[in-house]
Backbone as JSON, one array per atom type, in Angstrom:
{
  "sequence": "XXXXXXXXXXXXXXXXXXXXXXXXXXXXXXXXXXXXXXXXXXXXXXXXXXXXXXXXXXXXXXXXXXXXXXXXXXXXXXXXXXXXXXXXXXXXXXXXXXXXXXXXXXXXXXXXXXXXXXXXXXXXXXXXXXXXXXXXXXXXXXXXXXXXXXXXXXXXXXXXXXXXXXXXXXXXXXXXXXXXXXXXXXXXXXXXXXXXXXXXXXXXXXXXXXXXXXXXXXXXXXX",
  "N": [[0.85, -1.2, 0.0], [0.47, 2.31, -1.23], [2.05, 4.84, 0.53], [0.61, 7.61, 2.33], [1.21, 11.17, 1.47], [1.83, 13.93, 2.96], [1.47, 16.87, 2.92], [2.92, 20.08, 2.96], [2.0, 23.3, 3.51], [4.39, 26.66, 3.39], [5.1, 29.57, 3.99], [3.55, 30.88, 7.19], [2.83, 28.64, 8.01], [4.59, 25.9, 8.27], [6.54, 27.38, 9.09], [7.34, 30.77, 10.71], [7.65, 32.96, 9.2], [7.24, 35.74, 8.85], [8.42, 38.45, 10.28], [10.55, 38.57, 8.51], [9.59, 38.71, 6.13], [7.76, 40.92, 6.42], [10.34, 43.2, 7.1], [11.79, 42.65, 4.65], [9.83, 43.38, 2.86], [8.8, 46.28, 3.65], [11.61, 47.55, 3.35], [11.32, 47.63, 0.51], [9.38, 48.86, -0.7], [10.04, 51.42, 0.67], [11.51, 52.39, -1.36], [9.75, 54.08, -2.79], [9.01, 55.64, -1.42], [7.14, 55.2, 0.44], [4.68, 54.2, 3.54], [5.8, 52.75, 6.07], [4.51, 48.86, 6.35], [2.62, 47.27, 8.33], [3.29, 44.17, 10.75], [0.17, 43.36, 11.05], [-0.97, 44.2, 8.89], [-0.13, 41.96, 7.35], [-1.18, 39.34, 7.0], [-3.18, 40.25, 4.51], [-1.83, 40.82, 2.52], [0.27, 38.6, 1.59], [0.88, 34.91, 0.75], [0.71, 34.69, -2.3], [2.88, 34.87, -3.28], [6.08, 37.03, -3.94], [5.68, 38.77, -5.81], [2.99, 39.52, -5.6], [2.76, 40.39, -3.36], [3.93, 42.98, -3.07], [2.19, 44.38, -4.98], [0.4, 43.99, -3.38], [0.72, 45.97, -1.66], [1.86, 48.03, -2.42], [-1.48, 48.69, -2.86], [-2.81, 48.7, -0.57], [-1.72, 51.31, 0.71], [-2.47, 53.03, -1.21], [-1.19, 54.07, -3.52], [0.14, 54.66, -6.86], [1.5, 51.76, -8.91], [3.18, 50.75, -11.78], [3.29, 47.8, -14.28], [5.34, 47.8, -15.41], [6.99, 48.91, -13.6], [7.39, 47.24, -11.88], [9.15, 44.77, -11.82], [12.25, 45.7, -10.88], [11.21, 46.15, -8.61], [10.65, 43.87, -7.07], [13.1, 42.71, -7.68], [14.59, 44.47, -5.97], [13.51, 43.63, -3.65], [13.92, 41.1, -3.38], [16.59, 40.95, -3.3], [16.8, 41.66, -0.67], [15.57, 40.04, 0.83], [16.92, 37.58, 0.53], [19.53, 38.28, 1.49], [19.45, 38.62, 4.21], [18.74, 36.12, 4.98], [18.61, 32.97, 6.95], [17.16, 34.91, 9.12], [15.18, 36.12, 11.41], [13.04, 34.13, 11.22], [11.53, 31.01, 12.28], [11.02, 27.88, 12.81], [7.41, 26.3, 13.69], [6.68, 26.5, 16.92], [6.49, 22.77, 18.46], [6.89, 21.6, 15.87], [8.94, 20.15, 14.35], [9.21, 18.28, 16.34], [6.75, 17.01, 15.32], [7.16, 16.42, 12.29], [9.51, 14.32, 12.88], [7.78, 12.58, 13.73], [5.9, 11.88, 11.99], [7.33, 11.23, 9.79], [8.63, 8.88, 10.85], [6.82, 7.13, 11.34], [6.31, 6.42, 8.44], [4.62, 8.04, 6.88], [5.28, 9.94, 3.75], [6.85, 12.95, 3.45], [6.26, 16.8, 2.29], [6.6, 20.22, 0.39], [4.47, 22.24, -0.44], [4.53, 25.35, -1.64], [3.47, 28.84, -2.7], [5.44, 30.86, -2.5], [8.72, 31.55, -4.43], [10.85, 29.06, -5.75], [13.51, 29.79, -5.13], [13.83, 31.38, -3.32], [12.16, 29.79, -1.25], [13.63, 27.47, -1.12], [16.14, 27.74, -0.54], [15.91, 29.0, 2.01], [14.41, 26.73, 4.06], [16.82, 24.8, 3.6], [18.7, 27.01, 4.91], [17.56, 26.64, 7.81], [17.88, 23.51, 8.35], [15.9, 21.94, 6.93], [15.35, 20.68, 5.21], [16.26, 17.76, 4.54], [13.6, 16.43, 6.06], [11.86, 16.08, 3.91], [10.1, 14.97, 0.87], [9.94, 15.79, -1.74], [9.6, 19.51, -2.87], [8.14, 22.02, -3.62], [7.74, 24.93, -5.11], [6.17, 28.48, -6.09], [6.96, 28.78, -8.58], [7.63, 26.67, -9.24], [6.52, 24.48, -11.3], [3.88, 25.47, -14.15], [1.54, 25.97, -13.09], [-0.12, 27.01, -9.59], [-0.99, 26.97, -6.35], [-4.29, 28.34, -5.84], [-4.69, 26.38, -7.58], [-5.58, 22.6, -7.69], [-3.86, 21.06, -9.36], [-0.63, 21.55, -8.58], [-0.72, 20.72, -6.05], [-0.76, 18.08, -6.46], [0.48, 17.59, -8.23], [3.53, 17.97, -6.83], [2.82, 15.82, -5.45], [3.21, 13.52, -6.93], [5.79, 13.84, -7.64], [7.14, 13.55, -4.96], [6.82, 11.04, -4.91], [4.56, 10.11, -4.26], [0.92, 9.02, -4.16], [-2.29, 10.2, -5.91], [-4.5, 9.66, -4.41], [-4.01, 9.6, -1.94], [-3.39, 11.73, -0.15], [-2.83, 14.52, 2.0], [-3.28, 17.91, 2.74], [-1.82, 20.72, 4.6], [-1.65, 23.9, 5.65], [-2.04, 27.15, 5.79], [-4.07, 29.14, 4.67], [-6.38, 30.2, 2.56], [-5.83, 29.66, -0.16], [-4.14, 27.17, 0.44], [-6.36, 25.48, 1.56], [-8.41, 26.25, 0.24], [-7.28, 25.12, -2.83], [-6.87, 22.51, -1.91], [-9.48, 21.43, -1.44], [-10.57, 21.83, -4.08], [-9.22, 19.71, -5.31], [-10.57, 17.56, -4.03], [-9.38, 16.73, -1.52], [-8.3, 15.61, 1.53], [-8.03, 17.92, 4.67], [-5.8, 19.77, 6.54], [-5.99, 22.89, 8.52], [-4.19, 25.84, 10.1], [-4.19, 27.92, 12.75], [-2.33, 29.49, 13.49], [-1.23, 30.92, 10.95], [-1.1, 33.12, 8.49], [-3.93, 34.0, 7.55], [-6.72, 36.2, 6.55], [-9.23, 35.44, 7.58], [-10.99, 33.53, 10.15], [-9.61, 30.91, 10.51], [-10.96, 28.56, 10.56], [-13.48, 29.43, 9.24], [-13.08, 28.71, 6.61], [-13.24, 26.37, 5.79], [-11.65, 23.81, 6.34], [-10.9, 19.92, 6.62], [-10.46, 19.44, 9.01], [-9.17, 21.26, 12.76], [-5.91, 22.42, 13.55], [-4.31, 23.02, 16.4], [-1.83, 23.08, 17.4], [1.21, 22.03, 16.97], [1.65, 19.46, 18.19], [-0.95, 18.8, 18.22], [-1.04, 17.31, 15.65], [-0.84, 14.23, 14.84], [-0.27, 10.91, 13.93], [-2.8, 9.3, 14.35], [-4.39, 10.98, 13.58], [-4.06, 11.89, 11.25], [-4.18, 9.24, 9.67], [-7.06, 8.66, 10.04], [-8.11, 10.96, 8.82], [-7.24, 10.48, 5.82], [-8.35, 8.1, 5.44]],
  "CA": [[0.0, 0.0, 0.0], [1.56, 3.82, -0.7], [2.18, 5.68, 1.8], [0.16, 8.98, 2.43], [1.86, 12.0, 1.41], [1.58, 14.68, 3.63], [2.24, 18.16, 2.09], [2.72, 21.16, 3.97], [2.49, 24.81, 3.02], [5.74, 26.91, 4.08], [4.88, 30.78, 5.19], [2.98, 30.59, 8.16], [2.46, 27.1, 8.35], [6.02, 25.13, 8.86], [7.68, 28.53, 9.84], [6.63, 31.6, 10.9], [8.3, 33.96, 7.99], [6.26, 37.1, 9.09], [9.01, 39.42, 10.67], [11.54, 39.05, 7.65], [8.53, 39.02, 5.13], [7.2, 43.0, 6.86], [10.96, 43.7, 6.98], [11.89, 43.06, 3.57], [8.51, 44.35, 2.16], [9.17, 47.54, 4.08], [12.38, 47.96, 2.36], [11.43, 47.52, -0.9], [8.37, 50.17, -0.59], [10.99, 52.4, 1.13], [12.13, 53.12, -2.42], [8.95, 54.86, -3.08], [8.68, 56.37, 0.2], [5.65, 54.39, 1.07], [4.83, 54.44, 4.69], [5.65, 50.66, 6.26], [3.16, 48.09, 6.67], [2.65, 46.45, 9.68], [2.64, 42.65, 10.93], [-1.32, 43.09, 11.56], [-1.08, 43.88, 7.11], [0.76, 40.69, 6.26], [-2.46, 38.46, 6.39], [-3.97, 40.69, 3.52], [-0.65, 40.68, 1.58], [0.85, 37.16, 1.72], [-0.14, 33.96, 0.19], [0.21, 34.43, -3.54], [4.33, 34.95, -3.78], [6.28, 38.41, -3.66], [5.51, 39.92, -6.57], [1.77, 39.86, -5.62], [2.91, 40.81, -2.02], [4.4, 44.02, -3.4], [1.46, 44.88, -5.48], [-0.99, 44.61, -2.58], [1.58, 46.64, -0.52], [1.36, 49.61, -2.84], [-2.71, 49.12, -2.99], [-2.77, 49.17, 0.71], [-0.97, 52.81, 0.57], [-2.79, 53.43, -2.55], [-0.09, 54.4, -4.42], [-0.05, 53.48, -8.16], [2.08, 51.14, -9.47], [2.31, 49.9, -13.17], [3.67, 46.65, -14.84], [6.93, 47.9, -15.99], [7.77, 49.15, -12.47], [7.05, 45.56, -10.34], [10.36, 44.14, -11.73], [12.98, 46.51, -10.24], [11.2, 46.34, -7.08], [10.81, 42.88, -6.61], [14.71, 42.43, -7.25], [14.66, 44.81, -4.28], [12.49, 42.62, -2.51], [14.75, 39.34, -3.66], [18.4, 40.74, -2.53], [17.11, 41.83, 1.1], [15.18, 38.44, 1.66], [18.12, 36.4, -0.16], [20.93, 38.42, 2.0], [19.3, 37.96, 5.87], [17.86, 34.96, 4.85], [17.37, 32.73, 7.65], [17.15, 36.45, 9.6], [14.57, 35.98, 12.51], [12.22, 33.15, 10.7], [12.23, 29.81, 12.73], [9.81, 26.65, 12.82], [6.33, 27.05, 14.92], [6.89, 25.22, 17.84], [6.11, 21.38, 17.78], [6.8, 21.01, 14.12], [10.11, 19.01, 14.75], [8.65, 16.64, 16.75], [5.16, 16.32, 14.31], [8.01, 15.77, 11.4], [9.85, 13.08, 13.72], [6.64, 11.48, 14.56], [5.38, 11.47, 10.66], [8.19, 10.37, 9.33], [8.82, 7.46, 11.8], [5.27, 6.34, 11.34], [6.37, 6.04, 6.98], [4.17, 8.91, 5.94], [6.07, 10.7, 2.83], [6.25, 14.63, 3.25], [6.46, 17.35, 0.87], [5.9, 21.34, 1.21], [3.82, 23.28, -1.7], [4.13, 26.83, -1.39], [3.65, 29.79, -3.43], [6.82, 31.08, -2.45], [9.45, 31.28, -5.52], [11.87, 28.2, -5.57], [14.43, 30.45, -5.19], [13.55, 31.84, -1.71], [11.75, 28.29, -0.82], [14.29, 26.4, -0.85], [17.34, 27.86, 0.57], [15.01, 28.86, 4.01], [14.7, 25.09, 4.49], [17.88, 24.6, 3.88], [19.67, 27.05, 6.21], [16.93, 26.15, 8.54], [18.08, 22.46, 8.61], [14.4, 21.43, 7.71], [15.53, 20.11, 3.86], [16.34, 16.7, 4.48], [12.74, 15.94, 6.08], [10.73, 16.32, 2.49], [10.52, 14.08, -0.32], [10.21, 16.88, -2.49], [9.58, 20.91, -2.09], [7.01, 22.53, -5.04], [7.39, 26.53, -4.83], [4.87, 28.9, -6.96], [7.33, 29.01, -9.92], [8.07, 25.42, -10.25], [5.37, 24.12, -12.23], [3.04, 26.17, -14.59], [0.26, 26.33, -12.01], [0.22, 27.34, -8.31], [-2.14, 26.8, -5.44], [-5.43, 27.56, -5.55], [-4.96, 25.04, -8.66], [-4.85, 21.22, -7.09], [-2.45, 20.36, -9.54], [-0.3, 21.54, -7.71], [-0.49, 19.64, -5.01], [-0.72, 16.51, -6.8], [2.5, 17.23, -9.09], [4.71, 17.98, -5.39], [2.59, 14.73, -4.47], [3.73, 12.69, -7.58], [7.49, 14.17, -7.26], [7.7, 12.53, -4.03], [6.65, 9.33, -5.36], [3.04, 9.28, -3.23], [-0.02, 8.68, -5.22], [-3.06, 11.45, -5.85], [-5.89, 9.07, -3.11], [-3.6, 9.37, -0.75], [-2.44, 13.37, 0.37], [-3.32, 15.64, 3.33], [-2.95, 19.19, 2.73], [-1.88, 21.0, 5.59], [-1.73, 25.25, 5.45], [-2.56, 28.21, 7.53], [-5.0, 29.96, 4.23], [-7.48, 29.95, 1.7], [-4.82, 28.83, -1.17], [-4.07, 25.83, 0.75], [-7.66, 25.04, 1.96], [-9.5, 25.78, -1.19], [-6.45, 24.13, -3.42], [-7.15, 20.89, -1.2], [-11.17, 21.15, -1.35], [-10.88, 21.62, -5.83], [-8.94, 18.4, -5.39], [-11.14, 16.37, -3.03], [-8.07, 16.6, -0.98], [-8.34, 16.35, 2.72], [-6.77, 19.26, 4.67], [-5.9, 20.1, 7.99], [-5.75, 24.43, 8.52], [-3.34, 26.03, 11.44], [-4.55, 29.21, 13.29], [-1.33, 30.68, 13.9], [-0.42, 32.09, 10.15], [-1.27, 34.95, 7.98], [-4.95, 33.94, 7.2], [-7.46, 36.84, 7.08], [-10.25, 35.24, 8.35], [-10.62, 32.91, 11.06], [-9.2, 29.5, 9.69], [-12.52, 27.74, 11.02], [-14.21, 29.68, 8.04], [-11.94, 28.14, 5.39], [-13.97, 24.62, 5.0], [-10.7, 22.31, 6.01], [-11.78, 18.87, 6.96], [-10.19, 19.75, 10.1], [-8.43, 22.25, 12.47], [-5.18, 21.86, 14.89], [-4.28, 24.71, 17.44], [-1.03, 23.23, 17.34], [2.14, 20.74, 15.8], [1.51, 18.45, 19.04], [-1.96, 17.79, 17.74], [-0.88, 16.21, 14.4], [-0.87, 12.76, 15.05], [-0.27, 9.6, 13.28], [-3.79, 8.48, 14.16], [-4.9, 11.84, 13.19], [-3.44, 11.56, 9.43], [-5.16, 7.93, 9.38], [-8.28, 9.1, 9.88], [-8.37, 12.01, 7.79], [-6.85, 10.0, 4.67], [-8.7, 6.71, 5.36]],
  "C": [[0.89, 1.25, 0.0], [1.16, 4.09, 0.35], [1.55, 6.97, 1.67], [1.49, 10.11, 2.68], [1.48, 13.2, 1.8], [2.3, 16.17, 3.26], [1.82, 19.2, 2.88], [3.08, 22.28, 3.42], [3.87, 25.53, 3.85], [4.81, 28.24, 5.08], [3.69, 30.52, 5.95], [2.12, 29.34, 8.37], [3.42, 26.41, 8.81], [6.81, 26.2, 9.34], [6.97, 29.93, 9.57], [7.96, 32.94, 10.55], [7.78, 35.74, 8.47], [7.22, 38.34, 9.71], [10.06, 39.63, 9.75], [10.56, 39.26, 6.43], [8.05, 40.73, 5.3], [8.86, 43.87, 6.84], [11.61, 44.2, 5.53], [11.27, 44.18, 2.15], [8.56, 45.82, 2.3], [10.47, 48.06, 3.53], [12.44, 48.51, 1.41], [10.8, 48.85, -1.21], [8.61, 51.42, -0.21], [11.43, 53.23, -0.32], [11.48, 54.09, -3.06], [8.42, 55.74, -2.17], [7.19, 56.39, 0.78], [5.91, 53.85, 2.85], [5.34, 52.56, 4.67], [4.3, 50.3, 6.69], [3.77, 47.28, 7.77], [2.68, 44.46, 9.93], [0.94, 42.43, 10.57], [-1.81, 43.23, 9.84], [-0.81, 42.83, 6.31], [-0.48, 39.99, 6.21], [-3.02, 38.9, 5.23], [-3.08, 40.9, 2.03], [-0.27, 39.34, 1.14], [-0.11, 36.3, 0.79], [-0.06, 33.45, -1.69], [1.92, 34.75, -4.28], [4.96, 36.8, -3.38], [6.31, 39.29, -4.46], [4.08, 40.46, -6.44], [2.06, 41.09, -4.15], [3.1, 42.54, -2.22], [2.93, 44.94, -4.19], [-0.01, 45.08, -4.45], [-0.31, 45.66, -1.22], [1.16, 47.84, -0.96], [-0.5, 50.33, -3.42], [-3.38, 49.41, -1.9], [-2.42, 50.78, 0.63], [-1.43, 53.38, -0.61], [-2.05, 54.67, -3.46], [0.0, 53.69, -5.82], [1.18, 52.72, -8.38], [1.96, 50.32, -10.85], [3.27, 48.79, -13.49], [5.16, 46.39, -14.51], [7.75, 48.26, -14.45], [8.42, 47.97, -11.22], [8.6, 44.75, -10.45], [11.65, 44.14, -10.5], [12.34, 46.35, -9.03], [11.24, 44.81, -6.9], [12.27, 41.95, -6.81], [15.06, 42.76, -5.92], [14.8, 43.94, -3.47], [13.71, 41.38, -2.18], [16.24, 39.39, -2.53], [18.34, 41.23, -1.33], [16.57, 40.65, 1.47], [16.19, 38.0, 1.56], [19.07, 36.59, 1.35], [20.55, 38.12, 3.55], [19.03, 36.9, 6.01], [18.89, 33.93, 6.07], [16.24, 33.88, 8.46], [16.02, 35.42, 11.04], [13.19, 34.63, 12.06], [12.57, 31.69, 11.7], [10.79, 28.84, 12.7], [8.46, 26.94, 13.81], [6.42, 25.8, 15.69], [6.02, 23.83, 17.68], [6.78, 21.02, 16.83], [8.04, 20.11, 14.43], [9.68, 17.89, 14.96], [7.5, 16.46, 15.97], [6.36, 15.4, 13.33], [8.3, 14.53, 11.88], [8.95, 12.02, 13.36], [6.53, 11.08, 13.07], [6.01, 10.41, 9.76], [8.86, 8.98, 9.63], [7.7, 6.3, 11.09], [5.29, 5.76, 9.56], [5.57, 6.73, 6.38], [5.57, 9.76, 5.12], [5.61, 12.19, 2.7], [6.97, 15.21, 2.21], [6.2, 19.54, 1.51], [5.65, 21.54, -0.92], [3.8, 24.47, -1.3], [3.92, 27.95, -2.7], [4.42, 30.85, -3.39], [7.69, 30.95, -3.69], [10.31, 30.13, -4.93], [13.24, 29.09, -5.05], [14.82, 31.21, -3.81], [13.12, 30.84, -0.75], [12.96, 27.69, 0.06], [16.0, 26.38, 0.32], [17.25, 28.24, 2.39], [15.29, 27.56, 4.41], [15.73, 25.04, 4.35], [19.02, 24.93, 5.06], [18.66, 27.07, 7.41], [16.95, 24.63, 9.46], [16.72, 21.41, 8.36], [14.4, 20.27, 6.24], [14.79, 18.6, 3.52], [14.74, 16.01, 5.31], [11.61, 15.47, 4.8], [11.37, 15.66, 1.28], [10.58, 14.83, -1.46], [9.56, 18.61, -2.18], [9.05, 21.47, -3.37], [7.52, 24.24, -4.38], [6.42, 27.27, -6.25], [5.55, 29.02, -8.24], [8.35, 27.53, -10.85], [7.41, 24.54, -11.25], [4.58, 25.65, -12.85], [1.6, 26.55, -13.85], [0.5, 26.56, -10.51], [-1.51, 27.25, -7.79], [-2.88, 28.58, -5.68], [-5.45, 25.87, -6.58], [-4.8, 23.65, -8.04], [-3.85, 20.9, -7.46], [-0.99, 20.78, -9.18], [0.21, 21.13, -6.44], [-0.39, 18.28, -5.51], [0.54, 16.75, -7.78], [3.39, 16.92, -7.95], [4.22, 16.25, -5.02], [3.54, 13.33, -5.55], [5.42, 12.39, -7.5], [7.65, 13.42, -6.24], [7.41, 11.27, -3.81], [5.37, 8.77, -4.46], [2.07, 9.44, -5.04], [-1.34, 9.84, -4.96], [-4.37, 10.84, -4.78], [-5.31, 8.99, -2.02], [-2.62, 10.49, -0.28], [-3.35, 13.64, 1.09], [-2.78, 16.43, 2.81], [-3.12, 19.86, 4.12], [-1.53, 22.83, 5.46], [-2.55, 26.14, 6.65], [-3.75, 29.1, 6.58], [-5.9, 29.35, 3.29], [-6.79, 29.3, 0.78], [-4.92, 27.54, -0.98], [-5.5, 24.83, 0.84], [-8.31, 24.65, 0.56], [-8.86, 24.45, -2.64], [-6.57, 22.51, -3.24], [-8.81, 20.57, -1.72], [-11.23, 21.04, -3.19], [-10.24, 20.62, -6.15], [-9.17, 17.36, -4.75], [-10.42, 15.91, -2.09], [-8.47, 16.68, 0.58], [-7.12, 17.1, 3.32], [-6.83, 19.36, 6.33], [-5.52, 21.84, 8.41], [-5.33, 24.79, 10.22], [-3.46, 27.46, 11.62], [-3.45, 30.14, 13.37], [-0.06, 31.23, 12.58], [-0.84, 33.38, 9.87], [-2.9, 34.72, 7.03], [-5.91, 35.21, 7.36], [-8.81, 37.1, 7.52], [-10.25, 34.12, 8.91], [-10.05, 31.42, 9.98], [-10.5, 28.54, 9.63], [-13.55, 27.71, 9.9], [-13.75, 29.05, 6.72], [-12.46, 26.65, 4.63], [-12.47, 23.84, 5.16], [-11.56, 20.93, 6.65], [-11.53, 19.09, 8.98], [-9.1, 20.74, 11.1], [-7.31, 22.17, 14.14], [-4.95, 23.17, 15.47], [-2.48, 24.48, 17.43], [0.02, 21.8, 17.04], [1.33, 19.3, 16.71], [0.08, 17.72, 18.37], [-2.11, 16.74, 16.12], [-0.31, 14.91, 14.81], [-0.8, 11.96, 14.34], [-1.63, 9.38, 13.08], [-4.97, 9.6, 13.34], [-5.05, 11.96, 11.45], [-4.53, 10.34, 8.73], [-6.29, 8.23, 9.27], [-8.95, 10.23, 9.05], [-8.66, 11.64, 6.68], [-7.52, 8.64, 4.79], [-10.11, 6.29, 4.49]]
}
């Protein structure tokens, strides 16, 4: 029998990105002498990569921005994440030991984010979080990105699980709805950058925290 492949979104789901995400962002927007945005703004920003991030930064501050300009800033954006990168970002407590436990138990994990590969991957890395994941999807490795399922079922194929047998796990609507347009069950985590309660989101179910992901929990979800 495969093994259930358990795929996990990155920003505010496996690590809580949110103080180098408002720092960088604030940088970048600096160049236009746009006020900063706050932590309590990242839920309404986030979610869809950093070139969107940037474009709902300067609609927040309603400031225009056109096409030709988004480049140049989101280089910005790239060489202050790239250069602090890990910077103050670290795992949300638990998650270690959930991983541990998952991986013991012979579930195959994975993360999908809409994060660029390029910023994805080297977090996990100098994070130490790499070597848990059978493979790592970001929003510009395939031609589609979450909300789309496929999506989740390419990261699921990459790590050699099968499409009747994934959990989607995320802190927003991307992840949630992405899971629900692929009959996907999902499990949604209160403490990212969602901007409405997670509860509202339709997952099949909802943890408060890593400790409650369980082996028997997974089973029953995916069974």
């Amino acid at each position: 029998m495969t093994a259930t492949t358990i795929v996990f979104d990155l920003d505010g789901t496996l690590i809580d990105t949110a103080p180098d995400l408002v720092e960088s962002l604030n940088h970048t927007i600096a160049a236009r002498d746009l006020d900063p945005v706050t932590y309590d703004d990242l839920t309404h920003l986030v979610g869809q990569g950093a070139r969107v991030m940037i474009q709902r930064a300067f609609a927040l501050r309603g400031a225009p921005l056109t096409e030709d300009e988004v480049p140049a800033l989101l280089d910005r954006f790239i060489d202050h994440y790239e250069a602090a990168m890990p910077g103050k970002s670290r795992p949300y407590p638990g998650l270690l030991d959930a991983l541990d436990r998952l991986r013991a138990a012979g579930f195959r994990l994975a993360v999908c984010t809409n994060k660029m590969e390029r910023l994805a991957l080297p977090l996990l890395e100098r994070l130490e979080l790499t070597d848990y994941f059978a493979a790592i999807a970001g929003g510009d490795t395939f031609a589609f990105r979450k909300p789309d399922p496929a999506h989740i079922l390419a990261i699921v194929e990459r790590a050699g699980g099968t499409a009747d047998k994934v959990l989607m796990i995320g802190d927003s609507i991307n992840d949630i709805l992405a899971a629900r347009n692929g009959n996907i069950p999902s499990i949604a985590v209160p403490f990212g950058y969602s901007d409405v309660p997670v509860e509202e989101l339709g997952a099949s179910h909802v943890i408060a925290h890593f400790d409650e992901l369980t082996v028997e929990l997974v089973e029953r979800l995916t069974r």
